[in-house]
N, C-alpha and C positions, 0 to 999 in steps of 0.2 A: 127654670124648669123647661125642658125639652117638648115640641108637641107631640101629640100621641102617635102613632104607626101601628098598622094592621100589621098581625104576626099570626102564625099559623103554629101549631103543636098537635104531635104526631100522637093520638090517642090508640089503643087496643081496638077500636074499631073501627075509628073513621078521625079524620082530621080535625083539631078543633079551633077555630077562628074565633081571633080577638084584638085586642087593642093592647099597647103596651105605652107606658110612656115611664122616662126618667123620674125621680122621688129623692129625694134626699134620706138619707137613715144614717146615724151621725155614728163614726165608727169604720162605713163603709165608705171604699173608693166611688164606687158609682151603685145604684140598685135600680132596678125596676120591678114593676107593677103590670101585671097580666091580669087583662077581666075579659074572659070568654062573653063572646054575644050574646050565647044563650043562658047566659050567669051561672051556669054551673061549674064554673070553675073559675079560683083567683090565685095565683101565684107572687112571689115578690122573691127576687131572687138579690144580690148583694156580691159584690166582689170584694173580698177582703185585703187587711194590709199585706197579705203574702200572697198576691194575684187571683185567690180561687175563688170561684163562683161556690156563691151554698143556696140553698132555699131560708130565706128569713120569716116568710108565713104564708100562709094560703089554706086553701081548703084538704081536707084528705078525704081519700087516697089520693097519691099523686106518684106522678114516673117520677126516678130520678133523670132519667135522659131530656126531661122535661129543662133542666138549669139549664144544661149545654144548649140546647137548643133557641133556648130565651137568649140566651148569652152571646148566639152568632148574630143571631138577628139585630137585637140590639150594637150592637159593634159594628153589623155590616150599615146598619142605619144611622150609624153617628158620623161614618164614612164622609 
């Protein structure tokens, strides 16, 4: 497992700051795990066998612009 990396997501009001790190989920090519600091928000996003990011669990409500976003981050950080 990958270590964690601070990652930023783009909220309706304001920015929201968290941790992200690699998780296994059997099925998927790669997934990660979003936990905002202020724990109000948890994300797990997943790339599947046909390259797409989905959302696999988390809290609601949630963006969907929220995967893409996890999804750069993480990519640019495995870099």
């Amino acid at each position: 497992m990958e270590q964690q990396f601070d990652a930023t997501l783009t909220g309706t009001d304001s920015e929201i700051d968290g941790t992200a790190q690699q998780v296994n989920r059997p099925g998927y090519t790669k997934a990660y795990d979003f936990r905002s600091i202020d724990g109000t928000l948890h994300l797990v996003i997943g790339k599947n066998q046909d390259g797409e990011w989905i959302r696999l669990d988390g809290t609601e409500p949630y963006l969907s612009s929220w995967i893409d976003e996890l999804a750069e981050q993480a990519v640019s950080h495995s870099l």
